[in-house]
C-alpha positions as CSV (number, residue, x, y, z in Angstrom):
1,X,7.9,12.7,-4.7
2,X,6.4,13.2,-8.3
3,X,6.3,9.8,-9.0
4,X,4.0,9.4,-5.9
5,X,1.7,11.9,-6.9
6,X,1.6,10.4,-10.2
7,X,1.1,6.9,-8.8
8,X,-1.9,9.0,-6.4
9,X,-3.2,10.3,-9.7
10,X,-3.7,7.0,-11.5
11,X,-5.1,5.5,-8.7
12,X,-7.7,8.2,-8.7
13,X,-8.4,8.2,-12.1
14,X,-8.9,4.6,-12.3
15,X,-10.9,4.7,-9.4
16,X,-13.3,7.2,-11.0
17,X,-13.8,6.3,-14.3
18,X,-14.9,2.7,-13.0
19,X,-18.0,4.1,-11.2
20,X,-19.5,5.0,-14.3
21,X,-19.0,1.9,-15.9
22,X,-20.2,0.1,-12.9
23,X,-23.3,2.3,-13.5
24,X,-23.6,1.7,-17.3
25,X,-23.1,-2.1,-16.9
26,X,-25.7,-2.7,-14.7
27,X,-28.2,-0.6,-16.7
28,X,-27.7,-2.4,-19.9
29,X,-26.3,-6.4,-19.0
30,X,-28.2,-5.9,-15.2
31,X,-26.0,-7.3,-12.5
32,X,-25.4,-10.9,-14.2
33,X,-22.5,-9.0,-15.7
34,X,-20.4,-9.2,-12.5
35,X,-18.0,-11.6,-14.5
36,X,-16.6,-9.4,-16.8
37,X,-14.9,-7.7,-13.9
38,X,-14.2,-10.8,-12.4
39,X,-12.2,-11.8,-15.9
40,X,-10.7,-8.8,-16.1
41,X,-9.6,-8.5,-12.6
42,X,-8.2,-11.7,-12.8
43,X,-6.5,-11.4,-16.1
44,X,-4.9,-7.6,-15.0
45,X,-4.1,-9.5,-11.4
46,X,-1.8,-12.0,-13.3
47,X,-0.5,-9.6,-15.5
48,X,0.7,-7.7,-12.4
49,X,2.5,-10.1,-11.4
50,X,4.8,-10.8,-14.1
51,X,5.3,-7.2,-15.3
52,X,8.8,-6.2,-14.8
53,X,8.1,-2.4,-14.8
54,X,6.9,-1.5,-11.6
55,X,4.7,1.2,-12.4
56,X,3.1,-0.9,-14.8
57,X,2.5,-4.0,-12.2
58,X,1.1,-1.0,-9.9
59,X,-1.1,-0.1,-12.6
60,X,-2.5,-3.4,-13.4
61,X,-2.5,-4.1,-9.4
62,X,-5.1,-1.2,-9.3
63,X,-6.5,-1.9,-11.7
64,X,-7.4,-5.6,-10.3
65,X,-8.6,-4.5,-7.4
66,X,-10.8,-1.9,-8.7
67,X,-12.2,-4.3,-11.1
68,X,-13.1,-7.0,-7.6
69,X,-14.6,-4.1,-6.0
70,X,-16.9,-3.5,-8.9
71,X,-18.3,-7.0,-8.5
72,X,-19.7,-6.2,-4.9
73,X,-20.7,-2.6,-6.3
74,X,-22.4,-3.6,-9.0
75,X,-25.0,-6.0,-6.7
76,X,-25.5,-2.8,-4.7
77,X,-26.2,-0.8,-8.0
78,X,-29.2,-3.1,-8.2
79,X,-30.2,-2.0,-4.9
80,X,-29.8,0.9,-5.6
81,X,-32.0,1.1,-8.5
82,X,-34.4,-1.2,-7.2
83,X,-34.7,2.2,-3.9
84,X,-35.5,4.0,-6.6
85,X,-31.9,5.8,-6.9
86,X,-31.2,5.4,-10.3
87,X,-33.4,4.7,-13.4
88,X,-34.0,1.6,-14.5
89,X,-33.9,0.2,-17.7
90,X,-37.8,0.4,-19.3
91,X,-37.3,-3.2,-20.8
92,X,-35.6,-4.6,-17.9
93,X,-37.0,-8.0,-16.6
94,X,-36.2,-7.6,-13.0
């Protein structure tokens, strides 16, 4: 039971803290910067699979998949910014 809620927990953390980042990257590198999650996605998805902790393959499983859904989230930060949402950068050449 506690090892579920911790599992819960991470998930939610990691989840969280990637938003911002998401936010941040697109401010400063624009949305061209969709392959550093890609690569890190990647590199964390391989990792999961050879990890012989389990709570560690979870964690890097996560965090893969968080890391793919910031590519697609960070094309609809520019949207976002281009509505108006969110600031955008003063020197910015979009």
């Amino acid at each position: 039971m506690l090892k579920s809620f911790i599992i819960g927990a991470l998930v939610f953390l990691i989840f969280g803290c990637s938003y911002p980042v998401v936010i941040k990257m697109e401010y400063y590198f624009s949305a061209r910067s969709w392959w550093c999650f890609a690569v890190m996605g990647v590199i964390a998805l391989l990792d999961s699979l050879v990890m012989e902790s389990n709570y560690a393959s979870i964690f890097l499983g996560v965090l893969a998949a968080v890391n793919f859904w910031a590519i697609s989230e960070i094309f609809e930060q520019r949207e976002r910014v281009k509505r108006g949402w969110y600031p955008k950068r003063p020197d910015s050449k979009d």
